[in-house]
Backbone bond lengths (Angstrom), bond angles and torsions (degrees), N, CA, C in turn:
res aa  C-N    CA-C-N  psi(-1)  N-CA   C-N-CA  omega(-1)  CA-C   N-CA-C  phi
1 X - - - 1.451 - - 1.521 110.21 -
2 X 1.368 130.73 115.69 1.495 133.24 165.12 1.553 93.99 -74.98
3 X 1.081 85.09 156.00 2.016 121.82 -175.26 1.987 92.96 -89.68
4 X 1.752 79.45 140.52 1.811 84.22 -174.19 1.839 85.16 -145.48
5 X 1.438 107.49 141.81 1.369 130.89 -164.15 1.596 88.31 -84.82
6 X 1.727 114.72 134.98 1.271 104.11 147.40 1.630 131.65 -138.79
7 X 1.041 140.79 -93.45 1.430 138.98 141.41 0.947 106.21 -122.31
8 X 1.601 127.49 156.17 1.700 136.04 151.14 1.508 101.90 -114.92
9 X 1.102 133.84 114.18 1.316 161.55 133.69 1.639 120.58 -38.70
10 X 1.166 113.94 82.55 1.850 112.79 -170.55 1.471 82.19 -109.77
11 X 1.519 105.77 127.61 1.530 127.08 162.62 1.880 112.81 -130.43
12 X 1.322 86.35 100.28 1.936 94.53 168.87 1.849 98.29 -95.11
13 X 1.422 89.00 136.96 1.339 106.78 170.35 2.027 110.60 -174.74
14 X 1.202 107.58 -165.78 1.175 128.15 -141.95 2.046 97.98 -88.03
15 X 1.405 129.47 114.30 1.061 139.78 158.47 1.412 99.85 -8.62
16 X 0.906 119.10 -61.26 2.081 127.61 -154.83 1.369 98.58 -59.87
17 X 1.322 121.14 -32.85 1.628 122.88 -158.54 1.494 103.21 -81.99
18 X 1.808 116.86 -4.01 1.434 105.73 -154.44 1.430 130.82 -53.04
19 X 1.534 79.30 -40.79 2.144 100.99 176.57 1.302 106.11 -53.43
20 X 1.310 114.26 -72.52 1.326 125.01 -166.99 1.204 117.69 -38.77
21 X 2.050 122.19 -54.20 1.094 140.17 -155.70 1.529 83.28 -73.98
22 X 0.944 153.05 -80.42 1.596 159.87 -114.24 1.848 84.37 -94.87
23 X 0.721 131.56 -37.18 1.437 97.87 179.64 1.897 103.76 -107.11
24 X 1.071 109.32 -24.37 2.251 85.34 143.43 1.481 129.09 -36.15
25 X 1.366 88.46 -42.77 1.641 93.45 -167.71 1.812 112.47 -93.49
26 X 1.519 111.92 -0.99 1.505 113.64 147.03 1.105 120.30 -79.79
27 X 1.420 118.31 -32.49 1.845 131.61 -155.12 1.671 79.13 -69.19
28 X 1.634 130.70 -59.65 1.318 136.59 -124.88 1.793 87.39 -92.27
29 X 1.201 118.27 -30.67 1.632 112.09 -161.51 1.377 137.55 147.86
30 X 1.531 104.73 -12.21 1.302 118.94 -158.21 1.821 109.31 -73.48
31 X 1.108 125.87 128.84 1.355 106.16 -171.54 1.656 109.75 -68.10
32 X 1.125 108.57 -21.82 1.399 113.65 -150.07 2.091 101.54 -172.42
33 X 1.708 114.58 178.05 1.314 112.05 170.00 1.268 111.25 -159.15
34 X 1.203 155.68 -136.58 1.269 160.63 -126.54 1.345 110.12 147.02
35 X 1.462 144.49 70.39 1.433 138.39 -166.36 1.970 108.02 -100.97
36 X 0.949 93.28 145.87 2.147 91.74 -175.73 1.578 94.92 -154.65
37 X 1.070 98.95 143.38 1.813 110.93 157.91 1.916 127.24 -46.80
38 X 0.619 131.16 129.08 1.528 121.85 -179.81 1.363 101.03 -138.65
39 X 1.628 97.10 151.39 2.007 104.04 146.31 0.823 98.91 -160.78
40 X 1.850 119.69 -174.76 1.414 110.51 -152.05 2.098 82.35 158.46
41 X 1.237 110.60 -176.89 1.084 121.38 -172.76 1.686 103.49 -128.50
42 X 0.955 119.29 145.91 1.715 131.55 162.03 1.456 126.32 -168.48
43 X 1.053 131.49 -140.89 1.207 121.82 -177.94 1.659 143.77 -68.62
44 X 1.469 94.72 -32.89 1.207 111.20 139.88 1.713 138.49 -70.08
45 X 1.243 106.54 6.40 1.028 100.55 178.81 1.733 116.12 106.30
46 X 1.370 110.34 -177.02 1.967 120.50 -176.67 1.532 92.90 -73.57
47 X 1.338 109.05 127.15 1.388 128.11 145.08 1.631 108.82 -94.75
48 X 1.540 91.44 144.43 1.454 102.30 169.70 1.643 106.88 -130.75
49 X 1.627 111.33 148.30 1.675 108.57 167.43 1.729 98.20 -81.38
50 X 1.242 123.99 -6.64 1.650 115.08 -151.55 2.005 97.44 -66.29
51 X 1.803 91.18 -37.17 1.833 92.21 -168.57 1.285 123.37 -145.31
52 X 1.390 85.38 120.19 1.285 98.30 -159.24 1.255 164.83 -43.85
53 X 1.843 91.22 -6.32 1.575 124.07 171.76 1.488 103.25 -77.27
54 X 1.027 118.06 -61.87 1.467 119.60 -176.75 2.076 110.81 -79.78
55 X 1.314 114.50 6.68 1.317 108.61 170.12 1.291 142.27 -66.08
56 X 1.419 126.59 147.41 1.693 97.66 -172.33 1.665 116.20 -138.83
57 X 0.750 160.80 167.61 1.601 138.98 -123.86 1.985 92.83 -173.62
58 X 1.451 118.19 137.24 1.146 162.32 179.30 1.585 117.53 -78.03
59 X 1.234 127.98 91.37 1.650 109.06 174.95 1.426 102.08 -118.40
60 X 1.399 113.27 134.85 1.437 110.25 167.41 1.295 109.97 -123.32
61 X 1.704 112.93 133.65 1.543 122.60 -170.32 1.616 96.96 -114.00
62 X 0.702 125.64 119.57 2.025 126.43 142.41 1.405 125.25 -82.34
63 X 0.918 122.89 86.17 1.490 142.41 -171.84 1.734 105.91 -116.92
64 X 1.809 89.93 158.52 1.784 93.84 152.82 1.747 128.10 -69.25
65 X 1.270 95.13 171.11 1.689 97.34 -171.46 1.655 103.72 -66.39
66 X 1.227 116.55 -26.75 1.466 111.76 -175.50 2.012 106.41 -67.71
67 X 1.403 110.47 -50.85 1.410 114.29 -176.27 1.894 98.72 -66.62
68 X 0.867 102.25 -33.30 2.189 92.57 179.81 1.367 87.27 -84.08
69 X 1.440 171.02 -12.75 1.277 143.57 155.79 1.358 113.37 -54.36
70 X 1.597 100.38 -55.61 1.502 93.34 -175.33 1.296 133.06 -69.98
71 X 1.628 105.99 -23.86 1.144 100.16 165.77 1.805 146.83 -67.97
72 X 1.375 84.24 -31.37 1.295 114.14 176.33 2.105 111.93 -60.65
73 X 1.643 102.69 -31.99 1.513 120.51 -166.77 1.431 73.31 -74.81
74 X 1.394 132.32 -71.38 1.221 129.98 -144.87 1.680 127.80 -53.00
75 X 1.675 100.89 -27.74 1.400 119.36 -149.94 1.121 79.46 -99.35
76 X 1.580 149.29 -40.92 1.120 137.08 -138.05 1.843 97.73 -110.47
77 X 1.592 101.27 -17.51 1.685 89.22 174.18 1.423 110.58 -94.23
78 X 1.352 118.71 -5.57 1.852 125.13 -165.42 1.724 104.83 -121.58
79 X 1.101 120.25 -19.24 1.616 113.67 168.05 1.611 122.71 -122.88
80 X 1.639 109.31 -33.50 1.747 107.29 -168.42 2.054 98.40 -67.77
81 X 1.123 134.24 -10.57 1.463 112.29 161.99 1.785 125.69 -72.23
82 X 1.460 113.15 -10.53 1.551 117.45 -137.87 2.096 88.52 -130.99
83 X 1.570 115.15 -36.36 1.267 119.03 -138.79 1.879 91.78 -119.88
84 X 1.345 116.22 169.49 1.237 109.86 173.76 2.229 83.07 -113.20
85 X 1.261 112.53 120.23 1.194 126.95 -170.69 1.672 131.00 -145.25
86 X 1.313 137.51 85.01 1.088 132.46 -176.29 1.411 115.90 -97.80
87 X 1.262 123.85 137.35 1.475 151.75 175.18 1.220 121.33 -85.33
88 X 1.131 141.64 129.65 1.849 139.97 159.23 1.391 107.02 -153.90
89 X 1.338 90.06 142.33 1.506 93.94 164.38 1.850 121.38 -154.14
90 X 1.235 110.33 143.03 1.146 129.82 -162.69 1.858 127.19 -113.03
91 X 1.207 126.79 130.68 1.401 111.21 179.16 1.296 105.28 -61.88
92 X 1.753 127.66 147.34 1.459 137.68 161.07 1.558 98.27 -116.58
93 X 1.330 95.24 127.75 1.518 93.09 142.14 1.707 143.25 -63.96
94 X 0.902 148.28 135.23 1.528 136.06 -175.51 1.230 124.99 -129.84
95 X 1.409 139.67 148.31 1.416 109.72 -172.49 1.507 105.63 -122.46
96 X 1.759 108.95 33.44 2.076 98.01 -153.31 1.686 67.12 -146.10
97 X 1.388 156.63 39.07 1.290 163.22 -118.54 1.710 106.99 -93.48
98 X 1.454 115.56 -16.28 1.468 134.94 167.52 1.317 125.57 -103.60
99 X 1.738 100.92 29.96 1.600 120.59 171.37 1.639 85.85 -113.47
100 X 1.115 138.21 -29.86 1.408 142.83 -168.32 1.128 110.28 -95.38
């Protein structure tokens, strides 16, 4: 198997969004994700995983560059006014490249 470059998609944001976010991110392309608890501090302030109102949750997608555009267009015109939500994304290498 040769190694094929693709996107990683890291989205921290807000517990509440979980439903919603996870089936955006089927509607848009994503084959699949990686979801975990997180907290951490930023602009809004201390996140905690301990409770659950104020909790905030981790998704990581590996996709092509076409599915992280859109997703990224989507999240940032339908949640970053309303949500405390950060975006990044990074090249991965992969070596199974038709799971992505």
């Amino acid at each position: 198997m040769s190694p094929c470059t693709r996107k990683l998609l890291t989205i921290i944001t807000e517990a509440a969004l979980e439903n919603v976010l996870l089936k955006d991110l089927d509607r848009l392309g994503a084959q699949g994700y990686t979801l975990s608890d997180a907290r951490g501090k930023g602009h809004r302030g201390i996140r905690s995983s301990a409770w659950d109102a104020s909790s905030n949750i981790r998704v990581e997608v590996v996709c092509n560059e076409v599915t992280a555009e859109a997703i990224t267009a989507h999240l940032q015109a339908n949640y970053y006014n309303d949500y405390a939500m950060i975006l990044f994304v990074s090249d991965v290498t992969v070596l199974r490249p038709e799971k992505f």
